[in-house]
C-alpha positions, 0 to 999 in steps of 0.5 A, a space after each residue: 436498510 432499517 435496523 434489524 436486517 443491519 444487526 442481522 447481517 453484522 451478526 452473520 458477518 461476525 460468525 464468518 459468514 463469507 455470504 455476509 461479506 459478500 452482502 457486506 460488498 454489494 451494500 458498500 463497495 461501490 461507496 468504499 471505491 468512490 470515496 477511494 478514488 475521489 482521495 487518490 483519483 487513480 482508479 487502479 489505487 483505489 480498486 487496490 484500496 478497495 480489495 485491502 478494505 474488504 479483506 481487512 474487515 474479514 481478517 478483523 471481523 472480531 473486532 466489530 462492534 455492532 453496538 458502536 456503529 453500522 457496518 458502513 460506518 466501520 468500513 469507511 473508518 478502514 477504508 480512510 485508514 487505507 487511504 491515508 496509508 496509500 498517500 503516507 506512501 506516495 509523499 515518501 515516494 515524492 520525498 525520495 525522487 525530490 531528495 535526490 533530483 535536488 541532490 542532483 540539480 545542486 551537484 550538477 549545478 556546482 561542477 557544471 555538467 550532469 557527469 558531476 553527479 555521483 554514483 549514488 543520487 543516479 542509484 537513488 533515482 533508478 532505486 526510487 523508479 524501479 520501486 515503483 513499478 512493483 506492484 502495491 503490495 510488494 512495492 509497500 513491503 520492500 520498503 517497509 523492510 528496507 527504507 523503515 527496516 522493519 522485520 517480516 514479523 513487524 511488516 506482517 503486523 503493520 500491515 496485516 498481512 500474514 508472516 508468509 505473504 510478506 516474506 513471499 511479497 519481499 523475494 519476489 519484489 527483490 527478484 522483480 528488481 534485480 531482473 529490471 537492473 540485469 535488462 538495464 544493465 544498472 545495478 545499485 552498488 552494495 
């Protein structure tokens, strides 16, 4: 693609031109998943990784700047923000299950038996499990709200996502957690 038809599809782009993404999509999405799953090498994190780009380059179109930079290029800097997110995500997923297997381990070492282990660490494994089998989405939005207590205004700009869709994301996950505990007949204690 030489420089003119570049230029030009920024320009549509920028007006808002749905076109243009999709032009956007075909150019680079077949880029923007390799490098994804090359990173995270799970093919379902990285469509997911994929689909958070292009709708953030839409929401955030106004902030590109054809002068700085191809459209490529922008994508890509999205794209390893996306990245890095996903993987800050899974080490705090990996942090909590290694805290409280630990917990567990150590507890279960000094009294002997698993039984010694408390209420709490089984809660915070059967927490930390459940949380994630929630879809990305909700899974990011719950703990945002409930492990880094942020408000549905602070989650909503953190993530980009508007005010209504994190507020429905967190109802539904909680919903999605209570009937999972409801089945398995295991409920955290309040």
């Amino acid at each position: 693609m030489t420089d003119e038809p570049d230029r030009a599809l920024a320009r549509r782009f920028l007006a808002g031109d749905p076109a243009a993404l999709r032009e956007l999509w075909d150019l680079h999405g077949r880029t923007v998943y390799g490098f994804a799953l090359r990173c995270l090498r799970s093919h379902h994190d990285a469509e997911d990784v994929t689909q958070q780009v292009f709708v953030r380059a839409w929401r955030s179109r106004s902030t590109y700047d054809p002068g700085l930079g191809r459209p490529g290029a922008w994508l890509m800097g999205i794209t390893r923000r996306q990245v890095a997110d996903r993987l800050t995500a899974r080490t705090r997923d990996h942090e909590v299950m290694n805290r409280a297997a630990r917990a567990g381990v150590d507890l279960a070492g000094s009294h002997g038996h698993p039984r010694g282990v408390p209420d709490r660490v089984v809660e915070a494994v059967v927490v930390a499990d459940e949380l994630n089998r929630l879809p990305p989405k909700q899974r990011t939005v719950v703990r945002l709200a409930f492990f880094d207590d942020l408000t549905h205004q602070q989650i909503a700009t953190l993530t980009g996502l508007p005010l209504g869709t994190v507020k429905s994301h967190l109802r539904r996950g909680l919903e999605r957690l209570r009937q999972r505990w409801e089945v398995d007949g295991v409920a955290p204690r309040s």
